[in-house]
N, CA, C and O of each residue as an XYZ file, in Angstrom:
544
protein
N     -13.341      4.505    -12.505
C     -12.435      3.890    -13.433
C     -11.444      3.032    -12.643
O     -10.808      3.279    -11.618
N     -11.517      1.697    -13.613
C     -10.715      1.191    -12.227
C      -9.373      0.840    -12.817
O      -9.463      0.627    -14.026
N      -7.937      0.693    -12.241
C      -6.361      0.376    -12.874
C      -5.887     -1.028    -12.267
O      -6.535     -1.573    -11.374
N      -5.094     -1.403    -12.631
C      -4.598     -2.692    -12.452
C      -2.893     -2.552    -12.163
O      -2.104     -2.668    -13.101
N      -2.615     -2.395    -11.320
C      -0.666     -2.188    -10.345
C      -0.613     -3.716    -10.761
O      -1.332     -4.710    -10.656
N       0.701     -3.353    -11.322
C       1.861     -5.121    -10.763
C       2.601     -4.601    -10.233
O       3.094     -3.727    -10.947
N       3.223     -4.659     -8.790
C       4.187     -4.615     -8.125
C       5.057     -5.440     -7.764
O       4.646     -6.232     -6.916
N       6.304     -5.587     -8.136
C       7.615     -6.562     -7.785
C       8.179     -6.119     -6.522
O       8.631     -4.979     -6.424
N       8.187     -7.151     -5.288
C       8.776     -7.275     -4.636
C      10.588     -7.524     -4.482
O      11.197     -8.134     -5.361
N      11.018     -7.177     -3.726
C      12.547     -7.891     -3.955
C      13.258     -8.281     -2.827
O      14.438     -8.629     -2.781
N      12.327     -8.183     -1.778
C      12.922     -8.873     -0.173
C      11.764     -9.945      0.698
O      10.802    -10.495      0.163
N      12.020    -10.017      1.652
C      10.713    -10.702      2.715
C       9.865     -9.614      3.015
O       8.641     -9.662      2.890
N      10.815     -8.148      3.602
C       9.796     -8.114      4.058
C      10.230     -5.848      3.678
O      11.286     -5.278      3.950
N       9.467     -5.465      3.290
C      10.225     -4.067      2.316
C       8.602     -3.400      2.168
O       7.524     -3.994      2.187
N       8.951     -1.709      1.994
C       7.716     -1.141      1.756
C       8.184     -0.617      0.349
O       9.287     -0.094      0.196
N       7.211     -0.802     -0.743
C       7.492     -0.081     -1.930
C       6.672      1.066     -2.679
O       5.485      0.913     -2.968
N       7.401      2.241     -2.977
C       6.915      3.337     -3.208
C       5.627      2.845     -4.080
O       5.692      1.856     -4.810
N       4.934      3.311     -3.991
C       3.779      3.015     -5.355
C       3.022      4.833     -5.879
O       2.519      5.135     -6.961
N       3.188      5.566     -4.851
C       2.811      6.868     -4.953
C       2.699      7.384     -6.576
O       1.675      7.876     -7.049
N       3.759      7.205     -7.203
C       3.709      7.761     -8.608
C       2.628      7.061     -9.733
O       2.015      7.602    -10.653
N       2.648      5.605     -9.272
C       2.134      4.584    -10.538
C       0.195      5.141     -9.926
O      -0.639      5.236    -10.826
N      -0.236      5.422     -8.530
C      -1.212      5.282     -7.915
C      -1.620      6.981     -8.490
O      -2.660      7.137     -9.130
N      -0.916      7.904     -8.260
C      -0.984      9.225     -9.113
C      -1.633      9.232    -10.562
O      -2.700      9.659    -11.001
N      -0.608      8.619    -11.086
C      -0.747      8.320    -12.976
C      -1.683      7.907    -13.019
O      -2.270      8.659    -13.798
N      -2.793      6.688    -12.528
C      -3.854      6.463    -12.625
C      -5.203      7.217    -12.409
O      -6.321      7.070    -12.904
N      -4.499      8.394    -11.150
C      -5.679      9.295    -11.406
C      -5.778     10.252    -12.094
O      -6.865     10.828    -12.145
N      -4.597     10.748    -12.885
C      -4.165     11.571    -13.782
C      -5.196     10.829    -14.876
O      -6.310     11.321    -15.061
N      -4.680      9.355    -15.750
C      -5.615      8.931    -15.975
C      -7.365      8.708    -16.407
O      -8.018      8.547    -17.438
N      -7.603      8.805    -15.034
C      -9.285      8.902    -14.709
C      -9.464     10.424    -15.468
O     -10.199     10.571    -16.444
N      -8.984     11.091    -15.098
C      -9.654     12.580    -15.465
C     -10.438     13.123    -14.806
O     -11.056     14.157    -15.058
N     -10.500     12.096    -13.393
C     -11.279     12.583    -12.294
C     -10.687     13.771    -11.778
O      -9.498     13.888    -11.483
N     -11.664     14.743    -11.672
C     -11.047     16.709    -10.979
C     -11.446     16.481    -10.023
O     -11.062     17.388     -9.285
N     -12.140     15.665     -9.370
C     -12.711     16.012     -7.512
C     -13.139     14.185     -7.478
O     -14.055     13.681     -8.128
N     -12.420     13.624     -6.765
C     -13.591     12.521     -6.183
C     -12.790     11.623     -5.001
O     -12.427     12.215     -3.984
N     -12.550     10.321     -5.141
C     -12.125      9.979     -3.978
C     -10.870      8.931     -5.065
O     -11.069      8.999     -6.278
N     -10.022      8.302     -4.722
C      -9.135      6.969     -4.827
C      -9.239      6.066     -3.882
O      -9.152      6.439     -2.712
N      -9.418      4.887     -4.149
C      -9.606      3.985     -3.342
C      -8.328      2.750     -3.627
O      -8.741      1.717     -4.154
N      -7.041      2.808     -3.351
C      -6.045      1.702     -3.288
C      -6.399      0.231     -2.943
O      -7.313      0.063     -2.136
N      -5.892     -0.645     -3.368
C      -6.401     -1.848     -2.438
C      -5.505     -3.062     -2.806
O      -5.444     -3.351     -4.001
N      -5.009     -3.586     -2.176
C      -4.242     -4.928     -2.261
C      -4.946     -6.155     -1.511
O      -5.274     -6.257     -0.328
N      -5.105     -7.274     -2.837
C      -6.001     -8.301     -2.643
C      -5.108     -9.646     -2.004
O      -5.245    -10.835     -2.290
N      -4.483     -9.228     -1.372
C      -3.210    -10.432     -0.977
C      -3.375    -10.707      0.669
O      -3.824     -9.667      1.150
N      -3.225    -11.492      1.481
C      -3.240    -11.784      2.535
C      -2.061    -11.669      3.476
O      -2.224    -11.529      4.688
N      -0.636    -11.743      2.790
C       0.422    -11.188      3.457
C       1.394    -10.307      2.772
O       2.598    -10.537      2.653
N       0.497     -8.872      2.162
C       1.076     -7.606      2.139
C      -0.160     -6.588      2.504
O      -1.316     -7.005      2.432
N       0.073     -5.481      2.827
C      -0.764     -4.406      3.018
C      -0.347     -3.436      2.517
O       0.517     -3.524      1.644
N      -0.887     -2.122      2.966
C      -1.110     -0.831      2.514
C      -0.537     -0.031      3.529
O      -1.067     -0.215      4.624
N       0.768      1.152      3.504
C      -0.116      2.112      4.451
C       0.520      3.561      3.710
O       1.121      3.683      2.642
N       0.172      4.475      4.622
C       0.941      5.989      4.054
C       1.367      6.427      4.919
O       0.862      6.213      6.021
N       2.401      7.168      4.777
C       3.513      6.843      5.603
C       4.532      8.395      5.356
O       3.858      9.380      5.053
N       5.699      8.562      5.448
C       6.968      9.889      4.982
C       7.649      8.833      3.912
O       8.156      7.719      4.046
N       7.403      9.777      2.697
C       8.621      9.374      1.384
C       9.538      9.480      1.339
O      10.279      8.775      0.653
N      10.015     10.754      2.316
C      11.550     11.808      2.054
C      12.501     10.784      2.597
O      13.397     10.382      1.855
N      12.402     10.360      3.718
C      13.687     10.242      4.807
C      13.361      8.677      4.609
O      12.527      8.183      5.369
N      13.777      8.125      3.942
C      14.056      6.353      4.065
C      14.519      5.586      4.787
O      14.678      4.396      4.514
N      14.949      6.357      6.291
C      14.804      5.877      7.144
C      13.687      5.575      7.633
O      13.710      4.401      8.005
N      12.670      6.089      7.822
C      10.834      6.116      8.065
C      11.015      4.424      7.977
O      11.426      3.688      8.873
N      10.647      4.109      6.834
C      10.474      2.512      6.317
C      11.532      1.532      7.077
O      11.192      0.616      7.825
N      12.618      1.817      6.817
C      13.363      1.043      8.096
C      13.387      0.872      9.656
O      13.806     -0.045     10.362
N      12.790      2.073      9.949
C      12.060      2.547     11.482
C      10.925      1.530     11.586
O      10.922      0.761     12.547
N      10.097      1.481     10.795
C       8.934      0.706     10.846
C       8.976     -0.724     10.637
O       8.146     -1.494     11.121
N       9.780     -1.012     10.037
C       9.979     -2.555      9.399
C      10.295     -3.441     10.633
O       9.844     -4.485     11.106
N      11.538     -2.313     11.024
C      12.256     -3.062     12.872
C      10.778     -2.828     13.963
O      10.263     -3.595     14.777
N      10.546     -1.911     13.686
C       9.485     -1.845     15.104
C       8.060     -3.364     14.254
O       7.337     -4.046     14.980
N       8.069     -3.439     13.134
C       6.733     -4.617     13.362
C       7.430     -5.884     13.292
O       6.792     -6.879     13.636
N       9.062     -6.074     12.767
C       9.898     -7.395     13.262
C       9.774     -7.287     15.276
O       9.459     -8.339     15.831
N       9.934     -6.508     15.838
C       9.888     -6.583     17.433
C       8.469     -6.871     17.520
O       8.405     -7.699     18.429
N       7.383     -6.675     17.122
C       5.834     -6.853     17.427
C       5.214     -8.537     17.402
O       4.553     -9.308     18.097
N       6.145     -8.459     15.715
C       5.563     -9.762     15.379
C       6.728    -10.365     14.931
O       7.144     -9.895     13.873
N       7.451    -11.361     15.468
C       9.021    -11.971     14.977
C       8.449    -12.687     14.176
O       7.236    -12.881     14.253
N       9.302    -13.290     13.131
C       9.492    -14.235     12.304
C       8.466    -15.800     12.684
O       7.532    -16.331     12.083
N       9.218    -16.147     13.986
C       9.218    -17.414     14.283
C       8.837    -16.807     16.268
O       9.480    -16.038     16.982
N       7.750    -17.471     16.500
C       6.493    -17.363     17.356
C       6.068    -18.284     18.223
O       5.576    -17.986     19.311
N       6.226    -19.471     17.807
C       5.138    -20.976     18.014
C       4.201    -20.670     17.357
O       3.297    -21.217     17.988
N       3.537    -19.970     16.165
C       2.596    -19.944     14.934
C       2.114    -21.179     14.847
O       2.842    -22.170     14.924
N       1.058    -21.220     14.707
C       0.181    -22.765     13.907
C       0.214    -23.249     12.851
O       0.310    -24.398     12.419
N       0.104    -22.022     12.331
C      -0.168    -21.729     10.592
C       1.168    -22.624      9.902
O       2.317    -22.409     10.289
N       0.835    -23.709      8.772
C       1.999    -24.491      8.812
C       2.388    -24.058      7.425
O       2.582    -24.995      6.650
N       2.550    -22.805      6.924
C       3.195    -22.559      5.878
C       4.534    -21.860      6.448
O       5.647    -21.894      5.923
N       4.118    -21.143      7.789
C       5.605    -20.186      8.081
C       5.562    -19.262      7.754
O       6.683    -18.755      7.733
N       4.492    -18.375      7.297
C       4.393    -17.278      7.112
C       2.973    -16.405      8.152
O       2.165    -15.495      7.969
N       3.248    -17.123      8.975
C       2.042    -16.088     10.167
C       2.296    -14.988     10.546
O       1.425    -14.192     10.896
N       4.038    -14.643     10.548
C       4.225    -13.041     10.828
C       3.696    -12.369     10.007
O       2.979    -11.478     10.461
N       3.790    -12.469      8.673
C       3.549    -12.045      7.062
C       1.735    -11.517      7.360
O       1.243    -10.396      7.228
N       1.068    -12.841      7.800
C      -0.369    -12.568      7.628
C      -0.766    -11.277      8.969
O      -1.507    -10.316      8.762
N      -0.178    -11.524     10.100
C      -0.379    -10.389     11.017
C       0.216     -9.238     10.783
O      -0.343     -8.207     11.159
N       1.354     -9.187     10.177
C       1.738     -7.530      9.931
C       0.748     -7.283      8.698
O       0.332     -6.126      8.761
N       0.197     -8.015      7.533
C      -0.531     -7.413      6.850
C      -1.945     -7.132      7.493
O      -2.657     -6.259      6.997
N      -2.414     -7.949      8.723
C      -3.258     -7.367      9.028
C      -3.408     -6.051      9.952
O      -4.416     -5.367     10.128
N      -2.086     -5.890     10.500
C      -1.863     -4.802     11.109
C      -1.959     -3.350     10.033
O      -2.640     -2.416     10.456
N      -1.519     -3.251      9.155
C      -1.319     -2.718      7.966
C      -2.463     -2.037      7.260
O      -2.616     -0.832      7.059
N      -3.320     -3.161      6.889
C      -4.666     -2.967      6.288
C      -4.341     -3.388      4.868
O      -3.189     -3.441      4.438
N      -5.688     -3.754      3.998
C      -5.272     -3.751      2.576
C      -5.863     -2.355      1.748
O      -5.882     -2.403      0.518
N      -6.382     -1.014      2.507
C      -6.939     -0.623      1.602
C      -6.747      0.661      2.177
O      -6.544      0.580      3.389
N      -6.740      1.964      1.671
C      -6.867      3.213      1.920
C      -7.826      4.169      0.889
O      -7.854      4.008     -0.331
N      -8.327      4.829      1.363
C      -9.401      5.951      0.430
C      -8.618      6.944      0.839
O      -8.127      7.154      1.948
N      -8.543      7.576     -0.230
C      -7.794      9.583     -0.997
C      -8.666      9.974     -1.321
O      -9.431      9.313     -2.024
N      -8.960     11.405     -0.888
C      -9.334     12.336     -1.701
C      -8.404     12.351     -2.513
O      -7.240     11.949     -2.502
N      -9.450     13.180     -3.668
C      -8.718     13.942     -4.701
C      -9.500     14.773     -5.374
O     -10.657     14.444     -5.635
N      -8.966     16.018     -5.769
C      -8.818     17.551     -5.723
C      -7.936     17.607     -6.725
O      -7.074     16.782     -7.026
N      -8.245     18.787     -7.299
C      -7.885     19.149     -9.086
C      -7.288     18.223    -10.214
O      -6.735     18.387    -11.301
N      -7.624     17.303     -9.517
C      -7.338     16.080    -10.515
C      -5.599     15.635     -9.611
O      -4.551     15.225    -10.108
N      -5.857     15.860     -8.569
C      -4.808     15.325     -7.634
C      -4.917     14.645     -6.712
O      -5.934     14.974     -6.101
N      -4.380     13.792     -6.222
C      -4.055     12.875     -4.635
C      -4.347     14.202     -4.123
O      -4.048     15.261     -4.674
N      -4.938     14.057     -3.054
C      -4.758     15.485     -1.559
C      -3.589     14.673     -0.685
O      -4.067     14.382      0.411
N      -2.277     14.237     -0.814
C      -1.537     13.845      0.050
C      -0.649     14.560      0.785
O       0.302     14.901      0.082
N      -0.562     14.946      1.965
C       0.423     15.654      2.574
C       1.746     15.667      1.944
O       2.037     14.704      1.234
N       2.844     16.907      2.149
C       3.677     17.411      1.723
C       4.659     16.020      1.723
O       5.370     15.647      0.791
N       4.487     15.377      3.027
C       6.100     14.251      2.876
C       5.361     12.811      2.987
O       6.215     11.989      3.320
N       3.756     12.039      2.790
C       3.254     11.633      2.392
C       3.422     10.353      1.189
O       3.142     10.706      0.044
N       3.742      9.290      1.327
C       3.732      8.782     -0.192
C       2.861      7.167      0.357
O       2.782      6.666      1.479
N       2.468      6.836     -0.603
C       1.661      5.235     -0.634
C       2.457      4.095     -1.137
O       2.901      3.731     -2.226
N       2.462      3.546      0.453
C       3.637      2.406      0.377
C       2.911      0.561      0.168
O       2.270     -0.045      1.027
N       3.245      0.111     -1.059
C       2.959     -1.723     -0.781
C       3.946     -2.092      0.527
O       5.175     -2.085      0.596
N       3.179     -2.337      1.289
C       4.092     -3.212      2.835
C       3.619     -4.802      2.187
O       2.509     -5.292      1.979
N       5.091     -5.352      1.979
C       5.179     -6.553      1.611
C       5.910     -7.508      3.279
O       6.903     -7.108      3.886
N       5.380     -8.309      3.529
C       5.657     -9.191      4.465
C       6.158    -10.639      4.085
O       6.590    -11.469      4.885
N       6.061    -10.752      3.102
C       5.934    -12.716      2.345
C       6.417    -12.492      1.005
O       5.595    -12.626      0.099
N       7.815    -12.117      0.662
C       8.463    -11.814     -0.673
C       9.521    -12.381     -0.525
O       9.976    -12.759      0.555
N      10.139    -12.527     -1.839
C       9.715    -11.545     -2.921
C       8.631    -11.949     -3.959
O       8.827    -12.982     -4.600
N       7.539    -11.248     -4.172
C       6.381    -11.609     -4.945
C       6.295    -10.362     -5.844
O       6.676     -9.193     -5.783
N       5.501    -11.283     -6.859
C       4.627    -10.018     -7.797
C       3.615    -10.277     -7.238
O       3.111    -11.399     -7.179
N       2.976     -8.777     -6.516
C       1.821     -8.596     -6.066
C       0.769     -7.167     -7.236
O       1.181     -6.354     -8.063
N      -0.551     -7.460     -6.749
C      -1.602     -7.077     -7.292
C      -1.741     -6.056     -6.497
O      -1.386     -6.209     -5.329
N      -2.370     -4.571     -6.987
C      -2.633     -3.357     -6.519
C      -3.628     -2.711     -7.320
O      -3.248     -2.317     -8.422
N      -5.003     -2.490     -6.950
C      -5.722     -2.647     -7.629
C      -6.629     -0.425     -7.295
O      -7.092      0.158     -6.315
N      -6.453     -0.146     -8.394
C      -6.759      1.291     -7.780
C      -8.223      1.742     -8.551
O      -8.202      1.637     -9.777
N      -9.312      2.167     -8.014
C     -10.505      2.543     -8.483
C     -10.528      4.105     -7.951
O     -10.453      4.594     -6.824
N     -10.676      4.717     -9.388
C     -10.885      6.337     -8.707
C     -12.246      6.763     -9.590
O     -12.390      6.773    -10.813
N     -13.447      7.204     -8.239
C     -14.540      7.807     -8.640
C     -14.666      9.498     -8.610
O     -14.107     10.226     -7.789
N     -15.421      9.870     -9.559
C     -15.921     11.189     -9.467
C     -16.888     11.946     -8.792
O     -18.095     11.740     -8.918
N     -16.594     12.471     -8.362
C     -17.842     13.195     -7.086
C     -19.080     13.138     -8.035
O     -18.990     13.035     -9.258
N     -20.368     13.226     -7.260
C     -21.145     13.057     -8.061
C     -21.808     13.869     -9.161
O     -22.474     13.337    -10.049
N     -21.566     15.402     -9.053
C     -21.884     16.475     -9.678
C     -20.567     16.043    -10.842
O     -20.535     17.109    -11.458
N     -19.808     15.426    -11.311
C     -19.091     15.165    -12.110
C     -19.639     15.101    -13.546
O     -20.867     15.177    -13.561
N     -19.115     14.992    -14.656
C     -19.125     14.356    -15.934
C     -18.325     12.988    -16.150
O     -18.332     12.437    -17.251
């Protein structure tokens, strides 16, 4: 079954909780055992999972991929957004979950973050959750 995320951005460059809306969808499915498959179809945001609790985590990370990949580089790319496209490729666009009793299997401090690099945008989050195959 597959869901359709709109996610609003509201900075350049910010990770946004999506954990609950990505949940509800498998709540949703009615899938009791199978996998989730997340995925963002965008070229400068990604995916990752990460600690929900301490919101520092996300600010820890944001500074360490501004030191990796700065802003401004000597980039080719003549839009100005080449940091954007390398931290999303650093990132990834996609993660697979289990899921178990009709739940995410996500660790205790765990949550699924949109890493936006090139905002503020409404971005696409696109979630397909299958049923193991012994399913109904």
């Amino acid at each position: 079954m597959k869901f359709d995320l709109s996610v609003r951005s509201s900075t350049r460059s910010e990770f946004v909780d999506i954990t609950e809306e990505v949940m509800a969808c498998v709540r949703r499915s009615q899938v009791n055992s199978g996998i989730c498959v997340v995925y963002v179809p965008h070229t400068t945001a990604g995916l990752t999972i990460n600690e929900n609790y301490d919101s520092s985590v996300k600010v820890d990370l944001l500074a360490a991929l501004d030191r990796l990949v700065p802003l401004q580089d000597n980039y080719r790319h003549a839009e100005g957004n080449s940091a954007a496209h390398i931290k999303a490729s650093l990132m990834g666009c996609s993660h697979t979950l289990p899921v178990s009793n009709g739940h995410l299997a996500l660790g205790t401090w765990q949550g699924i973050f949109l890493a936006e690099f090139d905002g503020p945008r409404q971005r696409e989050v696109i979630v397909t959750v299958l049923a193991d195959a012994g399913q109904a």
